[in-house]
C-alpha positions as CSV (number, residue, x, y, z in Angstrom):
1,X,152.4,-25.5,138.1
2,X,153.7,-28.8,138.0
3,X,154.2,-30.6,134.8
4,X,154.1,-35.2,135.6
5,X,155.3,-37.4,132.3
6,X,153.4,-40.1,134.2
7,X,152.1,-41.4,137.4
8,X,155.3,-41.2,140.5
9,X,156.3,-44.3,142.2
10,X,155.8,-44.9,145.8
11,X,159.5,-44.5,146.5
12,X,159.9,-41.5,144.3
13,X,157.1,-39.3,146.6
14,X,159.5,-38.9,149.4
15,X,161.8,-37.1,147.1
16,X,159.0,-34.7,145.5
17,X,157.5,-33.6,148.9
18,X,161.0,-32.9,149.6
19,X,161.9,-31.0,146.9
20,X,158.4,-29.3,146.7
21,X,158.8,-27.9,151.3
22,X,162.7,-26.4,149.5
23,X,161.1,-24.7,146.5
24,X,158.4,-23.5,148.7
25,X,160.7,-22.3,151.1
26,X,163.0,-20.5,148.7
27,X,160.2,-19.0,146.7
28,X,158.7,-17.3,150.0
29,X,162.5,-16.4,151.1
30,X,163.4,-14.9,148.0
31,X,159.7,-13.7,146.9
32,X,160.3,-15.0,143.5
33,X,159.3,-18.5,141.2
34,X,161.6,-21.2,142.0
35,X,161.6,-24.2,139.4
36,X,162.8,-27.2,140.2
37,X,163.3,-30.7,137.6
38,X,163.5,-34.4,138.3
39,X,164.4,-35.4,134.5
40,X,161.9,-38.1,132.7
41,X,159.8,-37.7,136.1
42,X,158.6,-33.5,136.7
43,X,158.9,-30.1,136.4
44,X,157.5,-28.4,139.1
45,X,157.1,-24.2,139.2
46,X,156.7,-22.7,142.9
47,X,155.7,-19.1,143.3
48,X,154.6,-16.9,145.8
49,X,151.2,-15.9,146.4
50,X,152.1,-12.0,145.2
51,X,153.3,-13.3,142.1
52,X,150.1,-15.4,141.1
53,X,148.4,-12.5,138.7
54,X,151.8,-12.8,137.0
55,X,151.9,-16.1,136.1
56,X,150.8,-17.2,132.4
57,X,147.7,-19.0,132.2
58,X,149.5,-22.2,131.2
59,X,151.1,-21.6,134.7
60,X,148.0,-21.2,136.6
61,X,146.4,-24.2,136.0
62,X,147.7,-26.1,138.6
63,X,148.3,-29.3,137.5
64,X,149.5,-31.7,134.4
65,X,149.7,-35.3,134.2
66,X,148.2,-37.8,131.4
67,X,145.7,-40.2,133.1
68,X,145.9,-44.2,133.1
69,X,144.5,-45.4,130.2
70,X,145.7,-48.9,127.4
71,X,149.0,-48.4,125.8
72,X,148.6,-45.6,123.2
73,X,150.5,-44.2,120.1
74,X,151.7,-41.1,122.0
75,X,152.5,-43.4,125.2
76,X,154.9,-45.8,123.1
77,X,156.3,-42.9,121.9
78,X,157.0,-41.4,124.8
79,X,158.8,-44.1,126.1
80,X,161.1,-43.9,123.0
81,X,161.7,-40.6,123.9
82,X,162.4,-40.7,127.8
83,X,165.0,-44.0,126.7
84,X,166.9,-42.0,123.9
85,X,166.8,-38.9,126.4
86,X,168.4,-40.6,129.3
87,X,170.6,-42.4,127.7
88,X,172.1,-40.0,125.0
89,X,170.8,-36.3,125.8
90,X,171.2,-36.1,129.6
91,X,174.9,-34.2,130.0
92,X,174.2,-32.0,127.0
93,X,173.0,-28.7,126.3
94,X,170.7,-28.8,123.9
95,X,169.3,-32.2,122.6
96,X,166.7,-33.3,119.8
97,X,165.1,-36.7,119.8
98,X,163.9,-38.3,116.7
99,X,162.5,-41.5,116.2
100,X,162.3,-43.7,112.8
101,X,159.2,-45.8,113.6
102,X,157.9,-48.1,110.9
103,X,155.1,-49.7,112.8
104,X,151.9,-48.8,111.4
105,X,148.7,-48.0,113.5
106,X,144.8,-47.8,112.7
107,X,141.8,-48.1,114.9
108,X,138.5,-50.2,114.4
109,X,136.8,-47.6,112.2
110,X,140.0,-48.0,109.7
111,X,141.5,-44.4,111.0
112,X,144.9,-43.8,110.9
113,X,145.9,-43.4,115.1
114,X,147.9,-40.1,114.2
115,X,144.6,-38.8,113.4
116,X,143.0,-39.7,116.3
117,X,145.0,-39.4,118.8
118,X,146.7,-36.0,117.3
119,X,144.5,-34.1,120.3
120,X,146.3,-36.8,123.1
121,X,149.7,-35.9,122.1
122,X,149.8,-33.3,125.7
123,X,151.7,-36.9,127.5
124,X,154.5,-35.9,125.0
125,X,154.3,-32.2,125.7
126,X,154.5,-33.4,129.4
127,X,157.4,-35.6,128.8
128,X,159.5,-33.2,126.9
129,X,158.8,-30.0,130.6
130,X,160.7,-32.5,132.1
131,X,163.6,-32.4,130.1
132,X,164.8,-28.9,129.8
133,X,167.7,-29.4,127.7
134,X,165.6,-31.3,125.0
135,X,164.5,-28.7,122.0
136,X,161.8,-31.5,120.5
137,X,160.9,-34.7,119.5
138,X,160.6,-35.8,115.8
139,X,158.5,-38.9,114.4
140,X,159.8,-40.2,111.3
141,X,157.0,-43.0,109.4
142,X,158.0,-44.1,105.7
143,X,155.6,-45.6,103.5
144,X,157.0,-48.0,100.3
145,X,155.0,-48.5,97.4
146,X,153.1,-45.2,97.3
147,X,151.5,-44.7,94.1
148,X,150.0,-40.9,94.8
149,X,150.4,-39.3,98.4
150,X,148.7,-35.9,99.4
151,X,151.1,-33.3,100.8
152,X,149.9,-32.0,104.5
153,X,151.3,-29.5,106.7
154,X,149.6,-29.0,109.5
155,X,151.0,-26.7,112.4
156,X,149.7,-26.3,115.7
157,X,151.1,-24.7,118.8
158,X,153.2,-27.1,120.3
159,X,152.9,-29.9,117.6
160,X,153.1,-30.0,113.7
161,X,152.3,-33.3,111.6
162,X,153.7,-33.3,107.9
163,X,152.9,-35.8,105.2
164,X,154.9,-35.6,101.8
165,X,155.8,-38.0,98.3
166,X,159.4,-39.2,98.0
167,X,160.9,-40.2,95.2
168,X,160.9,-44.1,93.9
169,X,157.2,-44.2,95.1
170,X,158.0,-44.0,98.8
171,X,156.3,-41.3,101.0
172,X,156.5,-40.3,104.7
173,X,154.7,-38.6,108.0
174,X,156.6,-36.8,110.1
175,X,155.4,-35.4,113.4
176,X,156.8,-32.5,115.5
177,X,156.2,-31.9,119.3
178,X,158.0,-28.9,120.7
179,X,158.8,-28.9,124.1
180,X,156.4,-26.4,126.0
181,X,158.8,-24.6,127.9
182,X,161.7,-24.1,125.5
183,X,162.1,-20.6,124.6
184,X,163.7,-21.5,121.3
185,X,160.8,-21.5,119.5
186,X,163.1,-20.0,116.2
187,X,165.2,-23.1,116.1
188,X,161.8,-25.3,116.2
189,X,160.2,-23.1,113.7
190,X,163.7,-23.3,111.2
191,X,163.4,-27.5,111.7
192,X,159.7,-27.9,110.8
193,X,160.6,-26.0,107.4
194,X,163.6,-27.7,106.9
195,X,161.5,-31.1,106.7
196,X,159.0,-29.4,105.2
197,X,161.1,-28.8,101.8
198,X,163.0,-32.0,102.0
199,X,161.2,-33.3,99.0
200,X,161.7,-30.3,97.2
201,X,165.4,-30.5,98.1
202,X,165.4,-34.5,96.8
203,X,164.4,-32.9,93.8
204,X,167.0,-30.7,92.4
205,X,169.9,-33.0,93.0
């Protein structure tokens, strides 16, 4: 399985076939996965042939890697992510990126983007594989002058969008993307609810 944030560069294939002829070697050596990372670029998971029926599914399929395509919601952020990551979280153990982003977006039918492009947020998901140190990504959008704003907590497997009134009529979205192969799942589960009751937390002070 191989997880791409985006399309290599010309020089940088040299490098991957590389790396990919040393995991293959070592995973036939040894007979076990070998996994190797090029940060903000891959993560790449070699196996044996023996060990294929023990693979998860997510494993199996081969191959990940958002296509070419305009400039999109989940692509800007993405490259707010992979900046903050190699400039702040790269020597550390365990990082979390979050981003205050007051730009707003809607699409010709008058739909806010979050909405629609919720189902394209997988270049994110890609992005975060290839930084194993990085525990998730956090998308902070405020609203001023919010007369009445529906609460929303919506929480998928890897992803979790919440919506919520502030005090002083301001509001905000918030959305979650956990990275995919982070086994501290807990810890991501223990932030979401901690944004979750922010505005209940505004409240008692």
């Amino acid at each position: 399985m191989v997880f791409f944030s985006r399309v290599p560069k010309q020089k940088e294939l040299v490098e991957i076939e590389s790396r990919v002829r040393e995991a293959a070697d070592g995973a036939n050596e040894k007979g076990e996965q070998v996994v190797f990372n090029i940060p903000g670029l891959m993560t790449c998971f070699v196996s044996p042939w023996k060990l294929g029926s023990t693979l998860t599914e997510r494993c199996r399929s081969g191959f990940s890697m958002p296509g070419t395509r305009r400039i999109s919601l989940g692509e800007r952020v993405s490259r707010a992510i992979r900046e903050q990551c190699d400039r702040q979280l790269r020597n550390v153990r365990t990082g979390l990126v979050a981003i205050y982003d007051q730009q707003y977006f809607m699409d010709i039918y008058g739909r806010v983007r979050e909405e629609v492009e919720s189902e394209q947020s997988q270049e994110i998901g890609n992005l975060l594989a290839t930084y194993p140190n990085v525990l998730a990504a956090i998308r902070v959008r405020p609203f001023n002058s919010v007369i009445e704003l529906p609460t929303k907590k919506e929480v998928q497997e890897d992803m979790a969008v919440l919506q919520h009134a502030l005090p002083c009529f301001e509001g905000e979205s918030i959305q979650l993307w956990r990275n995919p192969l982070s086994s501290e799942k807990p810890a991501f589960d223990n932030i979401l609810e901690c944004l979750a009751g922010y505005p209940a937390t505004l409240r008692t002070l």
